[in-house]
ZAMARGU-4260 file (C-alpha; in steps of 0.2 Angstrom, whole numbers, plus 5000, padded with zeros to 4 digits):
<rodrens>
0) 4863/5326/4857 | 4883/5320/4857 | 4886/5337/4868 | 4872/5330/4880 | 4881/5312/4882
5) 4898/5319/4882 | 4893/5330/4897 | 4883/5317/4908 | 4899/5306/4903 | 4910/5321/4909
10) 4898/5321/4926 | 4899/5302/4929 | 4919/5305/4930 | 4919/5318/4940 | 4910/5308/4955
15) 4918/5295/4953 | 4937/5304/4957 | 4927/5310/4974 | 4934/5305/4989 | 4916/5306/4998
20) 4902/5293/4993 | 4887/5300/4981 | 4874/5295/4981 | 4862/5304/4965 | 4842/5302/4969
25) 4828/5307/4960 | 4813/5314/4970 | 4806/5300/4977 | 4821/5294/4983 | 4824/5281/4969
30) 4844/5279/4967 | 4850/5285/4948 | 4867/5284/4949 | 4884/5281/4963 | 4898/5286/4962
35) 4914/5273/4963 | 4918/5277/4982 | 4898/5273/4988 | 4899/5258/4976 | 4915/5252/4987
40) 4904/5256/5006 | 4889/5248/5001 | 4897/5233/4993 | 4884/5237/4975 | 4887/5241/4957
45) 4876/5255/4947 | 4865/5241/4940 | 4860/5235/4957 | 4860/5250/4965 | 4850/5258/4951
50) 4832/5260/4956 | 4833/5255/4974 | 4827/5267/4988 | 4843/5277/4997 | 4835/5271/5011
55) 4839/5252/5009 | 4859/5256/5011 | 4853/5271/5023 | 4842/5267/5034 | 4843/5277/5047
60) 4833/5290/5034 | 4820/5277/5030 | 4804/5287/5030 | 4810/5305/5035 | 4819/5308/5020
65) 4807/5319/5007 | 4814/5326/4990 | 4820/5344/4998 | 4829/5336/5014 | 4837/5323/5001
70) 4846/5337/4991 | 4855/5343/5007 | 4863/5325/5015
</rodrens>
């Protein structure tokens, strides 16, 4: 159990040292996680990120974004 925690730990960092926005989304497009750059663009934090729909800080995908197209932005 301490190896899993250390390793989504170890994944958290990682995106946050990225110089691109992430966004991480479960399949129904429900926000799990951002990284520190998409936190900064969309003017959010993880807690009030978390469980919204990508769409509301990317619109322009609202209703054409499905689980296998969502993988790939």
């Amino acid at each position: 159990m301490n190896s899993q925690r250390e390793a989504i730990d170890q994944f958290r960092e990682i995106l946050d040292q990225m110089p691109h926005a992430v966004i991480v989304a479960d399949g129904e497009g429900a926000i799990e996680s951002i990284n520190y750059t998409a936190r900064g663009l969309f003017g959010t934090t993880p807690r009030l990120a978390k469980g919204r729909k990508v769409a509301d800080f990317l619109p322009r995908f609202a209703g054409i974004v499905d689980a296998d197209t969502a993988q790939h932005l």
